[in-house]
PDB file of N, CA, C and O in Angstrom, chain B, residues numbered from 101:
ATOM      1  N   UNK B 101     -24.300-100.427  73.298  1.00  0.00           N
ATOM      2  CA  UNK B 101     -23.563-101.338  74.153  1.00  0.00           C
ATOM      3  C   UNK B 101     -22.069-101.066  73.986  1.00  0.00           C
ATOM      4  O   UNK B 101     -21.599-100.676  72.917  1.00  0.00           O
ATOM      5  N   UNK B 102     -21.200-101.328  75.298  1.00  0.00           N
ATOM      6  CA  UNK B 102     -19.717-100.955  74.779  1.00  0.00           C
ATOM      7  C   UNK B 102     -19.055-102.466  74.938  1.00  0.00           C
ATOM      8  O   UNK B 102     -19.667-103.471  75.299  1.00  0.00           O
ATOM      9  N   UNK B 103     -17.669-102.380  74.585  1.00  0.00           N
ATOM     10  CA  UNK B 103     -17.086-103.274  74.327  1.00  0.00           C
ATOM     11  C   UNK B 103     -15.660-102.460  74.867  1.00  0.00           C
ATOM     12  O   UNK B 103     -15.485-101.263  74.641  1.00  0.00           O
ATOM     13  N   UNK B 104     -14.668-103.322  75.625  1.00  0.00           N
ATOM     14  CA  UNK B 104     -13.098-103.072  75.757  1.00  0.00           C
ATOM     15  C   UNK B 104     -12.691-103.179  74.381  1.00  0.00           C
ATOM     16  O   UNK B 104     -12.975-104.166  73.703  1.00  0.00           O
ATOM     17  N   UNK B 105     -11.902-101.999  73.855  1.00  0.00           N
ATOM     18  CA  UNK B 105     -10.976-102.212  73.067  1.00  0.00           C
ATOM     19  C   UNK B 105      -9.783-102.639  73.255  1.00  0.00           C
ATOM     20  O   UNK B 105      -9.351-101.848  74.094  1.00  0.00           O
ATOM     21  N   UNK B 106      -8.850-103.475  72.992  1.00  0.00           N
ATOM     22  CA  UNK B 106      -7.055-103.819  73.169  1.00  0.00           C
ATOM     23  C   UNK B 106      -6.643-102.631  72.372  1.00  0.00           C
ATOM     24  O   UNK B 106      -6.362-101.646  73.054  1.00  0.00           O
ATOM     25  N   UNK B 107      -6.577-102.544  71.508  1.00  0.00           N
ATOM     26  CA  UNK B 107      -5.759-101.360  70.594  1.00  0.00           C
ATOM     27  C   UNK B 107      -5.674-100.261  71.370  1.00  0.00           C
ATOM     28  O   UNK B 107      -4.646 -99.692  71.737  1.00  0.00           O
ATOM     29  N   UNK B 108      -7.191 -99.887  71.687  1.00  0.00           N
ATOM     30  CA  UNK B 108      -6.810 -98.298  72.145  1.00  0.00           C
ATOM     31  C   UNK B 108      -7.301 -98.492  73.701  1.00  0.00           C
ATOM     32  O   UNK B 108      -7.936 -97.582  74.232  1.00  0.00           O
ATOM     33  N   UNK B 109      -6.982 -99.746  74.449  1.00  0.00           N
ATOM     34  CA  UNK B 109      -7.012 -99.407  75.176  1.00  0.00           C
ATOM     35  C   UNK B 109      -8.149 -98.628  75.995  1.00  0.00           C
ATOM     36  O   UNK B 109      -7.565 -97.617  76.384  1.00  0.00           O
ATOM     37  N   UNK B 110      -9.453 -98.574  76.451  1.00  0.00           N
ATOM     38  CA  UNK B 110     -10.771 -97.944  76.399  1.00  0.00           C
ATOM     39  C   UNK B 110     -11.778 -98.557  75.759  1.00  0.00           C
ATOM     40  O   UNK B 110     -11.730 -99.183  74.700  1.00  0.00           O
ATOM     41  N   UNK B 111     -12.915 -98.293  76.632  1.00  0.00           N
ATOM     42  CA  UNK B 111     -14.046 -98.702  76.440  1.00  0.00           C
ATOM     43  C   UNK B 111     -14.694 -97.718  74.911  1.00  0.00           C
ATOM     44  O   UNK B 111     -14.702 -96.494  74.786  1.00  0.00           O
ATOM     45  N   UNK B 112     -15.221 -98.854  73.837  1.00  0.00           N
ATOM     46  CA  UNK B 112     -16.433 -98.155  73.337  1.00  0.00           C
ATOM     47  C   UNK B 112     -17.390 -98.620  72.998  1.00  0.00           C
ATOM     48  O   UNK B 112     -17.878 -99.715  73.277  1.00  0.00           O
ATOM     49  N   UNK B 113     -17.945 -97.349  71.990  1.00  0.00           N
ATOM     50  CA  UNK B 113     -19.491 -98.555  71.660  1.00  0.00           C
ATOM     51  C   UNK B 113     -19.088 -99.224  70.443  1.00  0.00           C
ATOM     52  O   UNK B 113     -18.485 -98.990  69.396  1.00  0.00           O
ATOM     53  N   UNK B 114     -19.841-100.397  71.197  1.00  0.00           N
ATOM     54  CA  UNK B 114     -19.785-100.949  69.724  1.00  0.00           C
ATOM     55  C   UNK B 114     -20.553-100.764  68.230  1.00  0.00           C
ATOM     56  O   UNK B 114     -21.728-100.397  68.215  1.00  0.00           O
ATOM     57  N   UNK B 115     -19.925-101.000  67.151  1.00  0.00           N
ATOM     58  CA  UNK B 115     -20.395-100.192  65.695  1.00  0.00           C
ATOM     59  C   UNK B 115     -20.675-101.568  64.968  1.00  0.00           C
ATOM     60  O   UNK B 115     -19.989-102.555  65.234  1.00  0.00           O
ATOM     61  N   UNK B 116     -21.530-101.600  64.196  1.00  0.00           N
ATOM     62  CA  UNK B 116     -22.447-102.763  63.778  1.00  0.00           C
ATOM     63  C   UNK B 116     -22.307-104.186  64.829  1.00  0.00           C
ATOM     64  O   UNK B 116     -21.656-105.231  64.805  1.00  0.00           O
ATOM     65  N   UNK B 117     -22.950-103.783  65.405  1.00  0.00           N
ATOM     66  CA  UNK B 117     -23.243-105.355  66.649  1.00  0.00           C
ATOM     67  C   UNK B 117     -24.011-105.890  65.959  1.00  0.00           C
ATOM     68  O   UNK B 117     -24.846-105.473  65.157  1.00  0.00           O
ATOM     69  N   UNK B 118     -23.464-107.674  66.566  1.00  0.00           N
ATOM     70  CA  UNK B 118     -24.227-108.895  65.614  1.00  0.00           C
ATOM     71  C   UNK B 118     -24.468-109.692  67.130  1.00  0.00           C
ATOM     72  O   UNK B 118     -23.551-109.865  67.933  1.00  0.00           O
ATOM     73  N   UNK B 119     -25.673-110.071  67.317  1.00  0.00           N
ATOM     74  CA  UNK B 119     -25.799-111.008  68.548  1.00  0.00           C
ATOM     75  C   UNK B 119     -25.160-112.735  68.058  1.00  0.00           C
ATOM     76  O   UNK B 119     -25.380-113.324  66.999  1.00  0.00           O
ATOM     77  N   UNK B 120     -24.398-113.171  69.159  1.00  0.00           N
ATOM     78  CA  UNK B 120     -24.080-114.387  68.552  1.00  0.00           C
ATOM     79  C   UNK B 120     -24.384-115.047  70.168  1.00  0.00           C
ATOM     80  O   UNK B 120     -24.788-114.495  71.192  1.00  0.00           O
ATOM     81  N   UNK B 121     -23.945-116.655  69.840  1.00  0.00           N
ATOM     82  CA  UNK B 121     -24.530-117.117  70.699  1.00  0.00           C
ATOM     83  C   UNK B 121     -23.013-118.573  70.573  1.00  0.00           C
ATOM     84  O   UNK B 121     -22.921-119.440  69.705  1.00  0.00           O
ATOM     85  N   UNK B 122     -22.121-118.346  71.695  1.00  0.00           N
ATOM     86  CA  UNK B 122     -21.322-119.543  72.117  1.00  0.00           C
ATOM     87  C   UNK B 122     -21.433-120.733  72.322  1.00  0.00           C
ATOM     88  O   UNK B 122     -22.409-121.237  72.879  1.00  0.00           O
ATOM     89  N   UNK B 123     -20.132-121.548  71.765  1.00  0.00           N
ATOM     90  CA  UNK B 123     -20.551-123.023  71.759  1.00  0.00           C
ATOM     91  C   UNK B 123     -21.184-123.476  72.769  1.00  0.00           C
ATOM     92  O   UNK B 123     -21.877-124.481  72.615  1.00  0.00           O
ATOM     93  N   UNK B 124     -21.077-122.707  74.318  1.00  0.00           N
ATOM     94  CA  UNK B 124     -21.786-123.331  76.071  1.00  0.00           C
ATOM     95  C   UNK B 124     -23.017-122.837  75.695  1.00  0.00           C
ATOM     96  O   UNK B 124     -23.931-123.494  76.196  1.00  0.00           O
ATOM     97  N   UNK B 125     -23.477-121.676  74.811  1.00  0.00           N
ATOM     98  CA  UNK B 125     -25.040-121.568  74.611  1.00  0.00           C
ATOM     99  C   UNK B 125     -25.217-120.328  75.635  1.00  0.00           C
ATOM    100  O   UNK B 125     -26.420-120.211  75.868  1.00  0.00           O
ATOM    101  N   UNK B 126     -24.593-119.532  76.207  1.00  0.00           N
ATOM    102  CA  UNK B 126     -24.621-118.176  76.238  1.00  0.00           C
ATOM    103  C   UNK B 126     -24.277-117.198  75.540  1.00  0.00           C
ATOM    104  O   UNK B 126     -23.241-117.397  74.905  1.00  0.00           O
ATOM    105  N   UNK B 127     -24.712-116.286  75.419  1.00  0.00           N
ATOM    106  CA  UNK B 127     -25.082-115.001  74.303  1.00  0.00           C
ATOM    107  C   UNK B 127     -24.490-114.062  74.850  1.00  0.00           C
ATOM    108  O   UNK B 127     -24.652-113.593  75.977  1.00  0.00           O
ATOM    109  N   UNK B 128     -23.291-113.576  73.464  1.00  0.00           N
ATOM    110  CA  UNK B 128     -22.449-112.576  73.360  1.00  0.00           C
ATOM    111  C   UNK B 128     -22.535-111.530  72.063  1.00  0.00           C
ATOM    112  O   UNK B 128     -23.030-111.882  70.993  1.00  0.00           O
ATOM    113  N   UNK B 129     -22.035-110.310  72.278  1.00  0.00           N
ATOM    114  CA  UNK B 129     -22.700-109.517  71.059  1.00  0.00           C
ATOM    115  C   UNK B 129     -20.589-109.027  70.485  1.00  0.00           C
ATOM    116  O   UNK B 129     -19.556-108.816  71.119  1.00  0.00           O
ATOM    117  N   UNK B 130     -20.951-109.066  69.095  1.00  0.00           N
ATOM    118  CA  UNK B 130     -19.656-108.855  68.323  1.00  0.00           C
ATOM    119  C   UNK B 130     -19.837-107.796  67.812  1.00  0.00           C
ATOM    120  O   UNK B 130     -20.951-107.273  67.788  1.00  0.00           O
ATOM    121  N   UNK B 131     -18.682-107.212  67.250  1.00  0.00           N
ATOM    122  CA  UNK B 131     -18.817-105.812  66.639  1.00  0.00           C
ATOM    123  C   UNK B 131     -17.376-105.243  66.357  1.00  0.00           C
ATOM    124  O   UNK B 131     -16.471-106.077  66.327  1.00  0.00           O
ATOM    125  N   UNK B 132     -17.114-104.155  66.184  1.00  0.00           N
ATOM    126  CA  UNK B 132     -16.144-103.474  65.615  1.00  0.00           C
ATOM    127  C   UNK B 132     -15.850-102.242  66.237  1.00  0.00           C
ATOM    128  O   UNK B 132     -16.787-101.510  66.554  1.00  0.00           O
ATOM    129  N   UNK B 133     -14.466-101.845  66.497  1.00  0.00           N
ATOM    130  CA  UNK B 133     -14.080-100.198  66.731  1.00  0.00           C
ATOM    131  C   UNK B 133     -14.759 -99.344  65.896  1.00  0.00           C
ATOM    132  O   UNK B 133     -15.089 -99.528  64.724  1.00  0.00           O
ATOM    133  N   UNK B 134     -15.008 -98.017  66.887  1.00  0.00           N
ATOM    134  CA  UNK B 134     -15.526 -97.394  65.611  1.00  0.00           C
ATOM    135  C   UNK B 134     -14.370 -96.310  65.509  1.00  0.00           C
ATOM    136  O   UNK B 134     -14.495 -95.396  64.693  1.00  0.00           O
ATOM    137  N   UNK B 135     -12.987 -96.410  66.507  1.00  0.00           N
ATOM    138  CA  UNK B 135     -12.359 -95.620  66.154  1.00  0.00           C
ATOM    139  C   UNK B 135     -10.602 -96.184  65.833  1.00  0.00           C
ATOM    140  O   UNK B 135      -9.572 -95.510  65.801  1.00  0.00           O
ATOM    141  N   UNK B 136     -10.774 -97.414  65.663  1.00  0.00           N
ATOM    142  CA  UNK B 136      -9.789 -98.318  64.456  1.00  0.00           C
ATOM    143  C   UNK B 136     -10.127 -98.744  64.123  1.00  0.00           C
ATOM    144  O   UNK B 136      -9.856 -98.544  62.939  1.00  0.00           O
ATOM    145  N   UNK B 137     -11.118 -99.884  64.258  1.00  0.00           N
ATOM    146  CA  UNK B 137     -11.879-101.117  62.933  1.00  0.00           C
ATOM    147  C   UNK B 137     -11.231-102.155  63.597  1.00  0.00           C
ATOM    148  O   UNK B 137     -11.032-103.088  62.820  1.00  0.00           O
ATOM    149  N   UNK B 138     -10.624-102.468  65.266  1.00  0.00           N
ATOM    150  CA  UNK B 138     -10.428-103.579  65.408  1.00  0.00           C
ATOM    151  C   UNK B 138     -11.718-104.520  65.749  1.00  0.00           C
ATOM    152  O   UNK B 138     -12.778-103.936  65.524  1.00  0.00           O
ATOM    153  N   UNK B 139     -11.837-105.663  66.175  1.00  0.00           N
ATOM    154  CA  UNK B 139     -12.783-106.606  66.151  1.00  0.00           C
ATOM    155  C   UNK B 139     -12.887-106.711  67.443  1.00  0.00           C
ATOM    156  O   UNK B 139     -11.897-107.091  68.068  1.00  0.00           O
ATOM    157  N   UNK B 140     -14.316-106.344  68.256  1.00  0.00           N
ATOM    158  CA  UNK B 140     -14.613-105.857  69.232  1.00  0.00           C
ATOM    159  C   UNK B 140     -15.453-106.921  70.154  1.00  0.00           C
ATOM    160  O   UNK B 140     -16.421-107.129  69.422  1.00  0.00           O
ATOM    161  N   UNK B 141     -15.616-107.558  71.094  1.00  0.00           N
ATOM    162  CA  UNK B 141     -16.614-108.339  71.627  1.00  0.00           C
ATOM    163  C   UNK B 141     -16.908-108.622  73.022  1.00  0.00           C
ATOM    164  O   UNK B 141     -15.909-108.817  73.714  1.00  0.00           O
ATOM    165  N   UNK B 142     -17.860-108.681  73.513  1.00  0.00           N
ATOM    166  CA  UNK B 142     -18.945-108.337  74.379  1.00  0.00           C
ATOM    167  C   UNK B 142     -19.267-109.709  75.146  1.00  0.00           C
ATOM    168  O   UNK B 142     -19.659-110.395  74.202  1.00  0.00           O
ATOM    169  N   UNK B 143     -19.335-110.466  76.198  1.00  0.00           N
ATOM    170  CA  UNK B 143     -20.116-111.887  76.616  1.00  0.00           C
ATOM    171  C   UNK B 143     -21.146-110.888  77.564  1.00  0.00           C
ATOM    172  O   UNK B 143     -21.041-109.877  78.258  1.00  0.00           O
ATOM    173  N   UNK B 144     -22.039-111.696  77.198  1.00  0.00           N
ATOM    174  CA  UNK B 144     -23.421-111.499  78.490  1.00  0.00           C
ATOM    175  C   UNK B 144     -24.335-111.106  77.348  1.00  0.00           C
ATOM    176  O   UNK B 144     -24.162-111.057  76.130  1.00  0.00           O
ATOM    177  N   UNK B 145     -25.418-110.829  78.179  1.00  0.00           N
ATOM    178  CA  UNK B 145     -27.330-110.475  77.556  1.00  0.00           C
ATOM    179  C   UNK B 145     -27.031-109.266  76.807  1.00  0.00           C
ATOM    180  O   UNK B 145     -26.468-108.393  77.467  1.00  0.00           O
ATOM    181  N   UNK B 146     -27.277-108.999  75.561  1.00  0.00           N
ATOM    182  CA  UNK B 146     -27.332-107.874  74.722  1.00  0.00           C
ATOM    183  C   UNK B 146     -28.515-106.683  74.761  1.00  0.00           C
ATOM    184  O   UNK B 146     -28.465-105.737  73.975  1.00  0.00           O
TER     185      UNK B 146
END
């Protein structure tokens, strides 16, 4: 699955994805750059 990065600007994949689930009760997947380590995240069906 990818994720927008801010840092660099570009789409990637995301590197250890965690499914989470928002206070409205729709499901978003979190994760990390895999090419800075910023904190990466995803809304919609995983």
């Amino acid at each position: 699955m990818q994720a927008y990065c801010f840092k660099c600007r570009s789409k990637v994949e995301i590197k250890n994805p965690q499914n989470v689930t928002l206070k409205n009760g729709r499901p978003a997947t979190r994760g990390v750059c895999p090419k800075c380590g910023t904190k990466v995240f995803r809304i919609g069906k995983s």
